[in-house]
N, C-alpha and C positions, 0 to 999 in steps of 0.2 A: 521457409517451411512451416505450415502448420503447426503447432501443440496445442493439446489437450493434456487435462488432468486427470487422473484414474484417483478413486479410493483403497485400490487392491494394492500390493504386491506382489513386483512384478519381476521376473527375471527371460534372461534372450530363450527362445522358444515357446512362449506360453502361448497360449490362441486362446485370446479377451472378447469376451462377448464386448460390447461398446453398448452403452447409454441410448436412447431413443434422441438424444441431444446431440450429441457425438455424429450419431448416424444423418441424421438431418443435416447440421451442417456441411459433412462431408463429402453428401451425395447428393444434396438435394440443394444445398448452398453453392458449393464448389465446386457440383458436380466430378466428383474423380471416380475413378473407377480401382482393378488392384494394381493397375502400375503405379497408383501412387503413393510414396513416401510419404511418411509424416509421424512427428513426434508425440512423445505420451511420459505425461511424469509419474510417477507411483508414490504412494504414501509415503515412501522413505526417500522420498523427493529426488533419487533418482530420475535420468532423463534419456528411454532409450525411443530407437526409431523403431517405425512397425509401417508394416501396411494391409490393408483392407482381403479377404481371403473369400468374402464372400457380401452379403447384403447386412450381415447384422454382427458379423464377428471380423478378430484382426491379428496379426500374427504378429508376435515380437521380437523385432530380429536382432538390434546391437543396441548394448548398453554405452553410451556417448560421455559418460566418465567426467562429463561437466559438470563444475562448480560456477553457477552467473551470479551468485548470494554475494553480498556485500559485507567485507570483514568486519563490519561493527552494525550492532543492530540498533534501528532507530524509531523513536515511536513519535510521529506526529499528533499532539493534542490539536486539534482541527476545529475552533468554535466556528459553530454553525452560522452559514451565509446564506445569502440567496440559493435558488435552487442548481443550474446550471454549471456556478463558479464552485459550487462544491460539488458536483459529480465531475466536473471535470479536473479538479484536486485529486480526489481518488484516482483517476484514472492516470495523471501523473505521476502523484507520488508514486504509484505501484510501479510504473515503469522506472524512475528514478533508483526503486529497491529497498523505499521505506518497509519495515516490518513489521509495522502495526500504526494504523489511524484510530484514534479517540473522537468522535464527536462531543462538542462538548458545548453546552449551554449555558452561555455567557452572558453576564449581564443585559447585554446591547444585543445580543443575537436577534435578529429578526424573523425568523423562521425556527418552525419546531420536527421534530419526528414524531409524529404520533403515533405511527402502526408498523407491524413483524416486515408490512409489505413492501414499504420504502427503505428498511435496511436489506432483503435479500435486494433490489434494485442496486443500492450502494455494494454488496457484497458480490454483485453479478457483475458489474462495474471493473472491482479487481480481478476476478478471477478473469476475462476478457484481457484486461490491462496485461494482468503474469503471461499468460497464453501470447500474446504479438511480443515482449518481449526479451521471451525464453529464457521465464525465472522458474528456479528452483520450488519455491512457493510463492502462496499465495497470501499477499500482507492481514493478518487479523484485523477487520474491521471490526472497532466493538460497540455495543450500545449506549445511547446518549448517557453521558455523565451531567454532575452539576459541579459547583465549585468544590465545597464537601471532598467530592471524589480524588479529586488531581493529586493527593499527595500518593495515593495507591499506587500510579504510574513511574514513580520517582527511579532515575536510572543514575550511571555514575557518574555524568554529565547531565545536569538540565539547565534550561535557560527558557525564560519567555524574553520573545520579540518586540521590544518595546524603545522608548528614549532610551540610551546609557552611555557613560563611558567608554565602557568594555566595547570595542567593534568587533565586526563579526569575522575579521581574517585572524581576530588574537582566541577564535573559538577551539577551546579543549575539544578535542575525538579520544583520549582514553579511554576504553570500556563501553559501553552501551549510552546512549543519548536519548533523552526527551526535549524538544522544545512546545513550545505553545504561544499559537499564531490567534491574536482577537480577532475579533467580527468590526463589520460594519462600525465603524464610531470609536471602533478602539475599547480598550477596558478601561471599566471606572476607575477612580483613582482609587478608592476601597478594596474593588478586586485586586487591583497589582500590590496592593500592599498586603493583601492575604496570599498570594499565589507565591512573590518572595518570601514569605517567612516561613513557607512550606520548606525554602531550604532551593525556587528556581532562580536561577541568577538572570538579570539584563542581559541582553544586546542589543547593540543598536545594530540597524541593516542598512544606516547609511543615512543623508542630508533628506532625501526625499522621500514624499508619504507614498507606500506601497498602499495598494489592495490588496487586501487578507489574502487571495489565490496567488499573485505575484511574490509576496512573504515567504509563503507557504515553501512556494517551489522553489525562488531563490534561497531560501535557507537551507534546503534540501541540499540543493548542488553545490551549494559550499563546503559542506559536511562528505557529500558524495566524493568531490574530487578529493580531498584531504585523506579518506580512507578506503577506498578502492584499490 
Protein backbone atom coordinates (compact mmCIF):
# COMPACT_ATOMS: atom_id res chain seq x y z
CA UNK A 1 0.00 0.00 0.00
CA UNK A 2 1.20 3.36 -0.76
CA UNK A 3 2.41 6.13 1.94
CA UNK A 4 2.75 9.57 1.88
CA UNK A 5 3.84 12.07 4.22
CA UNK A 6 1.65 15.15 5.24
CA UNK A 7 3.04 18.29 7.36
CA UNK A 8 -0.49 18.70 9.06
CA UNK A 9 -2.16 17.05 11.80
CA UNK A 10 -4.19 14.84 11.24
CA UNK A 11 -6.97 12.86 12.86
CA UNK A 12 -9.88 9.86 11.29
CA UNK A 13 -12.45 12.20 9.33
CA UNK A 14 -10.52 15.17 8.28
CA UNK A 15 -10.78 15.80 4.31
CA UNK A 16 -6.78 16.85 3.38
CA UNK A 17 -6.46 18.85 0.38
CA UNK A 18 -3.14 16.63 -0.88
CA UNK A 19 0.09 18.27 -2.44
CA UNK A 20 0.36 18.93 -6.41
CA UNK A 21 3.02 15.96 -5.65
CA UNK A 22 0.81 13.55 -3.87
CA UNK A 23 -1.77 14.23 -6.54
CA UNK A 24 0.51 13.42 -9.48
CA UNK A 25 1.83 10.55 -8.29
CA UNK A 26 -1.44 9.08 -7.24
CA UNK A 27 -3.35 9.82 -10.37
CA UNK A 28 -1.30 10.41 -12.88
CA UNK A 29 1.63 7.71 -11.70
CA UNK A 30 -0.60 4.99 -10.30
CA UNK A 31 -3.28 5.95 -11.92
CA UNK A 32 -6.10 5.19 -8.93
CA UNK A 33 -8.99 6.48 -8.70
CA UNK A 34 -11.47 6.68 -4.98
CA UNK A 35 -11.58 3.01 -4.55
CA UNK A 36 -8.17 3.44 -3.68
CA UNK A 37 -6.60 2.97 -0.27
CA UNK A 38 -3.48 4.28 0.84
CA UNK A 39 -1.68 5.52 3.62
CA UNK A 40 -0.56 9.16 4.96
CA UNK A 41 1.79 9.96 8.03
CA UNK A 42 0.99 13.33 9.85
CA UNK A 43 3.51 15.49 11.60
CA UNK A 44 3.11 13.46 14.89
CA UNK A 45 4.13 10.68 12.75
CA UNK A 46 1.11 9.00 13.23
CA UNK A 47 0.10 6.58 10.15
CA UNK A 48 -3.57 6.48 9.32
CA UNK A 49 -5.27 5.30 5.88
CA UNK A 50 -7.29 7.54 3.70
CA UNK A 51 -8.48 7.58 0.35
CA UNK A 52 -8.86 9.86 -2.61
CA UNK A 53 -12.69 11.75 -2.55
CA UNK A 54 -12.27 13.71 -5.38
CA UNK A 55 -9.34 15.10 -7.96
CA UNK A 56 -7.32 17.36 -5.44
CA UNK A 57 -8.60 16.25 -1.88
CA UNK A 58 -8.73 12.94 0.35
CA UNK A 59 -10.54 11.61 3.21
CA UNK A 60 -8.97 10.23 6.42
CA UNK A 61 -10.52 7.20 7.53
CA UNK A 62 -8.40 4.82 10.40
CA UNK A 63 -5.62 5.71 12.42
CA UNK A 64 -3.39 2.24 11.99
CA UNK A 65 -1.76 2.62 15.62
CA UNK A 66 1.61 1.61 14.19
CA UNK A 67 4.95 2.05 15.58
CA UNK A 68 7.80 0.73 12.34
CA UNK A 69 10.57 3.27 14.34
CA UNK A 70 13.32 1.42 15.74
CA UNK A 71 13.89 1.19 19.64
CA UNK A 72 17.23 2.85 19.56
CA UNK A 73 18.04 5.81 17.39
CA UNK A 74 21.08 5.77 15.15
CA UNK A 75 22.85 8.36 13.34
CA UNK A 76 25.10 7.25 10.46
CA UNK A 77 28.34 9.83 9.94
CA UNK A 78 28.48 8.92 6.03
CA UNK A 79 31.93 10.35 4.55
CA UNK A 80 31.35 11.33 1.19
CA UNK A 81 31.70 8.79 -1.90
CA UNK A 82 31.11 8.60 -5.23
CA UNK A 83 27.93 9.72 -6.56
CA UNK A 84 25.61 6.56 -6.84
CA UNK A 85 27.20 4.46 -3.76
CA UNK A 86 26.04 7.40 -1.69
CA UNK A 87 22.50 7.91 -2.92
CA UNK A 88 21.99 4.55 -2.74
CA UNK A 89 23.31 4.44 1.11
CA UNK A 90 20.55 7.01 1.85
CA UNK A 91 18.23 5.10 0.30
CA UNK A 92 19.20 2.07 2.38
CA UNK A 93 19.95 3.26 5.35
CA UNK A 94 16.36 4.95 5.53
CA UNK A 95 14.84 1.68 4.90
CA UNK A 96 17.15 -0.16 7.48
CA UNK A 97 15.57 2.97 10.09
CA UNK A 98 18.65 4.84 10.63
CA UNK A 99 17.56 8.22 12.08
CA UNK A 100 19.84 10.59 10.92
CA UNK A 101 22.68 10.60 8.13
CA UNK A 102 25.72 13.15 8.35
CA UNK A 103 27.65 13.63 5.33
CA UNK A 104 30.76 14.19 6.13
CA UNK A 105 34.01 15.42 4.35
CA UNK A 106 36.83 13.25 4.86
CA UNK A 107 40.17 13.63 4.35
CA UNK A 108 40.16 11.06 1.20
CA UNK A 109 36.52 12.00 0.13
CA UNK A 110 36.55 12.25 -3.45
CA UNK A 111 33.57 14.11 -4.21
CA UNK A 112 31.94 17.37 -2.58
CA UNK A 113 28.46 18.98 -2.19
CA UNK A 114 28.41 22.03 -3.40
CA UNK A 115 24.79 23.28 -3.80
CA UNK A 116 21.00 23.48 -1.46
CA UNK A 117 20.22 21.41 -4.89
CA UNK A 118 21.96 18.01 -4.40
CA UNK A 119 20.99 17.84 -0.66
CA UNK A 120 17.08 18.24 -1.36
CA UNK A 121 18.09 15.36 -4.17
CA UNK A 122 19.71 13.27 -1.05
CA UNK A 123 16.81 14.50 1.17
CA UNK A 124 14.03 13.38 -1.70
CA UNK A 125 15.97 10.21 -1.53
CA UNK A 126 14.74 9.45 1.94
CA UNK A 127 11.64 10.75 2.26
CA UNK A 128 10.84 8.00 -1.03
CA UNK A 129 13.12 5.50 0.98
CA UNK A 130 10.50 6.12 4.57
CA UNK A 131 7.24 6.07 2.05
CA UNK A 132 8.18 2.07 0.38
CA UNK A 133 9.05 1.29 3.78
CA UNK A 134 6.31 2.34 5.93
CA UNK A 135 8.35 4.39 8.50
CA UNK A 136 7.16 6.64 11.02
CA UNK A 137 9.63 9.33 9.86
CA UNK A 138 11.68 10.44 7.79
CA UNK A 139 15.79 10.01 8.75
CA UNK A 140 17.28 13.82 9.22
CA UNK A 141 19.70 14.21 6.44
CA UNK A 142 22.03 16.98 7.56
CA UNK A 143 24.41 19.20 5.78
CA UNK A 144 28.07 18.42 4.80
CA UNK A 145 30.26 18.48 7.98
CA UNK A 146 34.10 18.52 8.36
CA UNK A 147 36.26 16.95 10.86
CA UNK A 148 35.91 19.90 13.44
CA UNK A 149 32.23 18.87 13.44
CA UNK A 150 31.97 15.10 14.44
CA UNK A 151 32.26 15.53 18.15
CA UNK A 152 28.64 17.64 17.94
CA UNK A 153 26.96 14.15 16.84
CA UNK A 154 28.48 12.25 19.73
CA UNK A 155 25.59 9.75 21.07
CA UNK A 156 25.77 6.99 24.09
CA UNK A 157 27.43 4.65 21.94
CA UNK A 158 29.94 5.60 19.11
CA UNK A 159 32.37 3.90 17.13
CA UNK A 160 34.21 4.47 13.81
CA UNK A 161 34.63 1.59 11.42
CA UNK A 162 38.05 0.86 11.17
CA UNK A 163 41.07 -1.93 12.14
CA UNK A 164 40.32 -3.00 15.98
CA UNK A 165 40.20 -5.46 18.48
CA UNK A 166 36.80 -4.78 19.60
CA UNK A 167 34.52 -6.74 16.77
CA UNK A 168 31.52 -5.80 15.72
CA UNK A 169 29.11 -8.75 17.25
CA UNK A 170 30.86 -7.38 20.97
CA UNK A 171 28.98 -3.80 19.70
CA UNK A 172 27.13 -1.85 22.67
CA UNK A 173 23.20 -0.88 21.52
CA UNK A 174 22.57 0.98 25.14
CA UNK A 175 21.09 4.34 24.37
CA UNK A 176 21.31 6.01 21.14
CA UNK A 177 24.53 5.14 18.53
CA UNK A 178 26.72 7.16 16.13
CA UNK A 179 29.08 5.18 14.04
CA UNK A 180 31.26 6.62 11.19
CA UNK A 181 32.04 4.87 7.95
CA UNK A 182 35.36 6.51 5.73
CA UNK A 183 35.55 7.19 2.02
CA UNK A 184 37.39 5.77 -0.62
CA UNK A 185 41.00 5.04 0.72
CA UNK A 186 39.89 4.90 4.09
CA UNK A 187 40.94 7.75 6.89
CA UNK A 188 44.21 9.01 7.41
CA UNK A 189 46.08 7.88 10.09
CA UNK A 190 45.80 11.72 11.55
CA UNK A 191 42.07 11.66 11.08
CA UNK A 192 41.47 8.36 13.12
CA UNK A 193 43.63 9.57 15.74
CA UNK A 194 41.52 12.77 16.04
CA UNK A 195 38.00 11.08 15.48
CA UNK A 196 39.09 8.65 18.62
CA UNK A 197 39.90 11.16 20.95
CA UNK A 198 36.68 12.88 20.42
CA UNK A 199 35.76 9.93 22.77
CA UNK A 200 34.63 7.27 19.05
CA UNK A 201 35.81 3.91 19.85
CA UNK A 202 37.05 1.09 16.83
CA UNK A 203 35.50 -1.73 15.33
CA UNK A 204 36.44 -3.88 13.29
CA UNK A 205 33.63 -5.28 10.50
CA UNK A 206 35.79 -8.28 10.11
CA UNK A 207 39.05 -9.93 8.02
CA UNK A 208 37.95 -8.42 4.68
CA UNK A 209 38.25 -4.78 3.14
CA UNK A 210 34.51 -3.54 2.60
CA UNK A 211 33.49 -0.61 0.44
CA UNK A 212 32.31 2.31 2.36
CA UNK A 213 28.38 1.61 1.10
CA UNK A 214 28.94 -2.33 2.18
CA UNK A 215 30.25 -0.90 5.78
CA UNK A 216 27.69 1.42 5.89
CA UNK A 217 24.80 -0.90 5.55
CA UNK A 218 26.42 -3.93 7.03
CA UNK A 219 27.06 -2.01 10.26
CA UNK A 220 23.57 -0.90 10.10
CA UNK A 221 22.18 -4.35 10.25
CA UNK A 222 23.99 -5.46 12.96
CA UNK A 223 23.00 -2.76 15.25
CA UNK A 224 19.31 -3.17 13.56
CA UNK A 225 18.91 -6.91 14.39
CA UNK A 226 20.32 -6.44 18.08
CA UNK A 227 17.68 -3.54 18.76
CA UNK A 228 14.59 -4.07 17.01
Amino acid sequence: MQQYFSERILKEGDILELDEEILHHLIRVLRKDESYIFRICDKDHRIFTAHLIDSKRCEILEDTHEDNELDCQITCILSLIKNDPFEYCIQKLTELGVSRIVPYQAERSVTHIRDEKKMKRLRKIAQEAAEQSHRNTVPEICEPVRLKDLKRYLSDQNYICYEAETKIDQIDISGSITYIIGPEGGFTPKEYEQITAMGYRSISLGKRILRAETAALYMSSVIVSKCQ
